[in-house]
C-alpha positions in Angstrom: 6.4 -3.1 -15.8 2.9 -4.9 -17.3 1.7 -7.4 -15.8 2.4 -10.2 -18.1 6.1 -9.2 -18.5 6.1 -9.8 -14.4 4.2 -12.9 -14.9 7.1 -14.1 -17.6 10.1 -12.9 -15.1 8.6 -14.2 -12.0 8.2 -17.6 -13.8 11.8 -17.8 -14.7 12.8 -16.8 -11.7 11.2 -19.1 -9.6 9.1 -16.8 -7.6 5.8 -18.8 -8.7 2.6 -19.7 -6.3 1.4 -22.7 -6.3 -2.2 -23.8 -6.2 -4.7 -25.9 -7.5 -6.6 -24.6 -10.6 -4.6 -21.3 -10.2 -2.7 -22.2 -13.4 -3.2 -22.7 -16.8 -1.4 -26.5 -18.2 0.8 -27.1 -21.2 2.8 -29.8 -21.7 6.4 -29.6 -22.6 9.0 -32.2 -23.4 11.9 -32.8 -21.1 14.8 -35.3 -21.8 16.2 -37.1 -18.9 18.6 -40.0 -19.0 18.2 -40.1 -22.4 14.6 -40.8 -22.4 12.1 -37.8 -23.2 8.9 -37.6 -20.6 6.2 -34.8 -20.0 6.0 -32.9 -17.7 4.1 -29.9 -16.7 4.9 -26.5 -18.0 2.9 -23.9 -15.7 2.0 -20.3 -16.3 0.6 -18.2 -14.1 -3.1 -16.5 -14.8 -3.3 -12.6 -14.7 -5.1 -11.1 -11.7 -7.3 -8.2 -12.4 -4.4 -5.9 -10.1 -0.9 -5.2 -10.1 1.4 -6.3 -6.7 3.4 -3.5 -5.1 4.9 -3.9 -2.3 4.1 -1.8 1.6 7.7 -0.8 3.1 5.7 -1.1 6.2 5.7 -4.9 5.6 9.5 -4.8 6.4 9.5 -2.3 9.3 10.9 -5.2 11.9 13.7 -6.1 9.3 14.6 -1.9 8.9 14.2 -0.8 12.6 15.4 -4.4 14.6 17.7 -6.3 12.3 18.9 -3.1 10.8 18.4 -4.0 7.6 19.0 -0.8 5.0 15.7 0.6 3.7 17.5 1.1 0.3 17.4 -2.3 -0.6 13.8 -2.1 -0.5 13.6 -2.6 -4.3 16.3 -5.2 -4.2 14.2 -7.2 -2.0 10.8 -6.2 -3.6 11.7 -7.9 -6.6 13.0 -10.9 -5.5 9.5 -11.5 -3.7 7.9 -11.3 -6.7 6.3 -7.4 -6.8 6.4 -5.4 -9.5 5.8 -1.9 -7.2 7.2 -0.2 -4.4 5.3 2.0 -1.7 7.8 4.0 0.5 7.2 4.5 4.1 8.9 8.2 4.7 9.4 7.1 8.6 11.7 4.2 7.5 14.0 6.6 6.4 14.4 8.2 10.0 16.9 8.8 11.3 18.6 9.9 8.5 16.1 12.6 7.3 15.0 13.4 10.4 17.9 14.4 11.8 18.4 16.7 9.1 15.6 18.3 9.6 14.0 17.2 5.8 16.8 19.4 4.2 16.4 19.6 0.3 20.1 18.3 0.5 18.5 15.0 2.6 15.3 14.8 0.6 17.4 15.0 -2.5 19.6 12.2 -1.9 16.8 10.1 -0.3 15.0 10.6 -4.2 18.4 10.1 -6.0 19.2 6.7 -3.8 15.7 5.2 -4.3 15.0 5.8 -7.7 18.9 4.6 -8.8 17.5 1.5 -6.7 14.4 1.2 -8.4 15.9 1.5 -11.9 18.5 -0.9 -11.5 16.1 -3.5 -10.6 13.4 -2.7 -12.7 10.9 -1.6 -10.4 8.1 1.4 -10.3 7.9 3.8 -7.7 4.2 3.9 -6.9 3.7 6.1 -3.8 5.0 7.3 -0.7 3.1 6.9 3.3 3.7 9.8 5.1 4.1 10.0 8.6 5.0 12.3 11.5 4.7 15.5 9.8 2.0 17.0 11.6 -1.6 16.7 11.9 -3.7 17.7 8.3 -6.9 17.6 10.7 -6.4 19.7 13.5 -8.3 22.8 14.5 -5.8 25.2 15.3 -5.2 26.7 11.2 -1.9 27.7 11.7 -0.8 24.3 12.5 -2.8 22.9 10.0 -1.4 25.1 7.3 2.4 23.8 8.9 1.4 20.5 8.3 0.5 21.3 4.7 3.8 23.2 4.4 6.0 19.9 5.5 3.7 17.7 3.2 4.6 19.7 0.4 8.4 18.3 0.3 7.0 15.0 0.1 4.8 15.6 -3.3 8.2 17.2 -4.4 10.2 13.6 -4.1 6.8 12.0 -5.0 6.7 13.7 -8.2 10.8 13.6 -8.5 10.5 9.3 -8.2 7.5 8.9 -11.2 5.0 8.2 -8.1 1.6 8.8 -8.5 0.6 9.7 -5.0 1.8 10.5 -1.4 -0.8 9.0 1.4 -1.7 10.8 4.2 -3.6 10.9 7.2 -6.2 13.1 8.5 -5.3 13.1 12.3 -6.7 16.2 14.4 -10.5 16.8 16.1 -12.4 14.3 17.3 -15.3 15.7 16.8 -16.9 14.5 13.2 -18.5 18.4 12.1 -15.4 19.9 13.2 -13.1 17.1 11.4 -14.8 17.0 8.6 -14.4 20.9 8.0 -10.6 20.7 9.1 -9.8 17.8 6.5 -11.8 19.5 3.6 -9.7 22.8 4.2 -6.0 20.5 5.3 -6.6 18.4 1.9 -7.8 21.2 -1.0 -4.8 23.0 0.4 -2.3 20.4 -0.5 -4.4 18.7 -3.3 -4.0 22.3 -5.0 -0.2 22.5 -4.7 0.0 18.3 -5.3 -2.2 18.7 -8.7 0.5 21.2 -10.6 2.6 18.1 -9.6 0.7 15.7 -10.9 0.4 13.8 -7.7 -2.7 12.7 -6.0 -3.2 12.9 -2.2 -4.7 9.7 -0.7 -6.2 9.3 2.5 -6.3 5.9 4.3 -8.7 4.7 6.7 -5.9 4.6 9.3 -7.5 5.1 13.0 -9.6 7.8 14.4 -12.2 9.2 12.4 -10.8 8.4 9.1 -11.3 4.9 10.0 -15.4 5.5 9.8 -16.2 5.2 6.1 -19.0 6.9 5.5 -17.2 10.4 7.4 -14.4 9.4 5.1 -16.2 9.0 2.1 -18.0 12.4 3.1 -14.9 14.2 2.9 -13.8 13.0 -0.1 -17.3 14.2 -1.5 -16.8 17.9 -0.5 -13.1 18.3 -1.6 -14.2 17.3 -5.0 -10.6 17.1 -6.5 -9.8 14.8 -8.9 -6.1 14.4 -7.5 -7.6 14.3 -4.0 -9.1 10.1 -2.7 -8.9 7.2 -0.8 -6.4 4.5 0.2 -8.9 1.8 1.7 -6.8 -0.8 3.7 -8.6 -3.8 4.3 -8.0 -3.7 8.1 -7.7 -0.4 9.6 -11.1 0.0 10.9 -10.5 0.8 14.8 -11.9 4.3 15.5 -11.0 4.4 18.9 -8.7 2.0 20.9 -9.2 0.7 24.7 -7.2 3.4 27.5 -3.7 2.6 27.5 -3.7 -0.8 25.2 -3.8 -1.3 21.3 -7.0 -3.4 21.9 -9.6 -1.7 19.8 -12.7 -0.3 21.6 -14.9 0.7 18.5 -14.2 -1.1 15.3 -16.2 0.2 12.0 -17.6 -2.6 9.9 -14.4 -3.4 7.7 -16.2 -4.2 4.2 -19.0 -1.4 4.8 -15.9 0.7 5.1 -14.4 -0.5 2.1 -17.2 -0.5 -0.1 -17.7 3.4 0.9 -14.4 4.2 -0.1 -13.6 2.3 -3.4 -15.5 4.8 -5.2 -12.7 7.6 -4.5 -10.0 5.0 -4.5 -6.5 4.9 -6.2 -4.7 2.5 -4.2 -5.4 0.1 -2.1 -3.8 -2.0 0.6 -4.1 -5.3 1.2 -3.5 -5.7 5.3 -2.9 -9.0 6.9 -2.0 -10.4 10.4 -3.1 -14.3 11.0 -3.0 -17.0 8.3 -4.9 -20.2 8.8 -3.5 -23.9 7.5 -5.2 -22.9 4.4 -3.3 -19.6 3.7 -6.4 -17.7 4.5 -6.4 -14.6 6.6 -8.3 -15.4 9.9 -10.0 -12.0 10.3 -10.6 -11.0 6.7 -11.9 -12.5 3.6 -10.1 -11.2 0.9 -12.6 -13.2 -1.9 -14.9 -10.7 -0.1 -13.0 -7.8 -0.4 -11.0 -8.2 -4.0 -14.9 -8.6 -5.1 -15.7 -5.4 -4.1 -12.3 -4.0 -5.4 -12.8 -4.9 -9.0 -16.6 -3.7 -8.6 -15.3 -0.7 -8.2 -13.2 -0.8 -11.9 -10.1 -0.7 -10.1 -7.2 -2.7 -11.9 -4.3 -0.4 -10.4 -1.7 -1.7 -7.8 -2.6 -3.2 -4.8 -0.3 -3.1 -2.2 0.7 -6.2 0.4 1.0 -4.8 3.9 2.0 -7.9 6.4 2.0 -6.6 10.3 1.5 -9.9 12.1 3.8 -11.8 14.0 3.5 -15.5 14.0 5.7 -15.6 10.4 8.8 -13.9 9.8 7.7 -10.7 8.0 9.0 -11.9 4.5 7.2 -15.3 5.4 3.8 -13.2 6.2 4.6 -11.0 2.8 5.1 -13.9 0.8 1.7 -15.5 2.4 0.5 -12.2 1.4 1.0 -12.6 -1.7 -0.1 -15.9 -2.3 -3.4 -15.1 -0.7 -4.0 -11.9 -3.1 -3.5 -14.5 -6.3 -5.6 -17.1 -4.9 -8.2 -15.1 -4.2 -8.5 -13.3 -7.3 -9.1 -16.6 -9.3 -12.1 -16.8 -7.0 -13.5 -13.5 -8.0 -15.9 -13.0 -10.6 
């Protein structure tokens, strides 16, 4: 769907943020009790990006309130998004229990894209987890992991996505990582590009998380269907012994800036909102800046984790923030 035909449907369905200067003015006429008076007829400005929406974003709703992941689109569009990134664990049980049969991956595919279609939505990519580690030393269980990936660039291509993301789990040490990723990702960039679908890696903990290793990789595999997935947050290379408390943290806009150059995605993360609507740890003027820099106008992704909203309270806030913030950007 283009951006200004979301802009049109999101107006008449109500779905509109609100802020000052955010809009462009007309005036309309309106009668009421049999006297005409203006009023204000608002239309909202187009950002630079496109909104898709992180599945992640609804984990709590999926996994606690057992809401059914297959309403994902449903749900998508009533927020206001226009894309739809799938989460492959959010559909566990179900495929896991069968083992990722092609009957199971088959009607996960048919189910999702009959839900996309019907409510006029695009499949942009899928986040795989939980099949193995892309990074690891040992070969033969890095060529498994390339082997289980390969299903998932089957339903990617199968739903009109243009990507799976992955992540590059495995060594710890950076030479030996570095060499591991470059061999786990031309592997399944080679089968993924007679697919036509690009593997992206996010900076999603470990080593991965350290931009300029990241970036490195990227650099060697020299792929065109092989880049990044920069979230604006996930920047902890290492966490504190048994807590989620982070122990080294990699500059979160140094990371960013070193990975825009390979990116096609990217994920806007959030967790705290102030009374303004700002996120309290990242400043996403800062970061949509460095975004459209880059020459990226593709989909940017909302990914809420925090828990102080309801998680379509902290989407919606999401949101909002994304479109305020790009009328700030120049």
């Amino acid at each position: 769907m283009k951006r200004r035909n979301f802009i049109r449907k999101t107006a008449v369905a109500g779905v509109g943020v609100s802020f000052l200067g955010a809009y462009a003015c007309k005036e309309a006429k309106k009668e009421n009790k049999n006297e005409a008076e203006t009023v204000e007829a608002t239309e909202i400005a187009e950002p630079f990006f496109e909104l898709s929406l992180a599945q992640w974003s609804m984990h709590r709703m999926i996994r606690e309130e057992g809401v059914d992941p297959y309403t994902f689109a449903e749900k998508a569009k009533k927020w206001g998004f226009t894309g739809l990134e799938y989460v492959s664990q959010l559909y566990n049980p179900e495929l896991s229990d069968a083992n990722y049969s092609d009957e199971a991956m088959a009607a996960f595919v048919e189910k999702s894209n009959a839900e996309a279609k019907k409510h006029g939505m695009k499949n942009v990519l899928i986040m795989i987890d939980g099949q193995g580690n892309l990074a690891v030393s040992d070969e033969a269980e890095r060529n498994e992991t390339v082997e289980k990936h390969k299903k998932w660039v089957d339903a990617a291509a199968a739903m009109g996505c243009h990507a799976i993301r992955v992540n590059l789990n495995g060594s710890n040490d950076p030479e030996e990582w570095k060499k591991n990723s470059v061999d786990g990702l031309t592997k399944l960039a080679t089968y993924a590009k007679e697919k036509n679908i690009n593997i992206l890696v996010e900076n999603h903990g470990g080593l991965s998380s350290n931009g300029a290793l990241h970036a490195e990789v990227m650099a060697m595999v020299d792929m065109d269907n092989c880049g990044t997935l920069p979230d604006f947050g996930n920047f902890c290379i290492t966490r504190k012994p048994d807590s989620w408390d982070c122990e080294v943290m990699y500059d979160k806009y140094k990371g960013v800036k070193e990975l825009m150059p390979y990116a096609k995605a990217v994920s806007a993360k959030s967790n705290v909102f102030d009374a303004e609507g700002n996120e309290v740890e990242i400043d996403y003027v800062k970061m949509l800046q460095m975004v459209k820099d880059a020459g990226y106008t593709g989909f940017i992704g909302v990914e809420y984790e925090g828990k102080e909203l309801s998680e379509e309270e902290g989407i919606k806030a999401t949101r909002d923030l994304l479109l305020k913030a790009a009328k700030a950007v120049v």
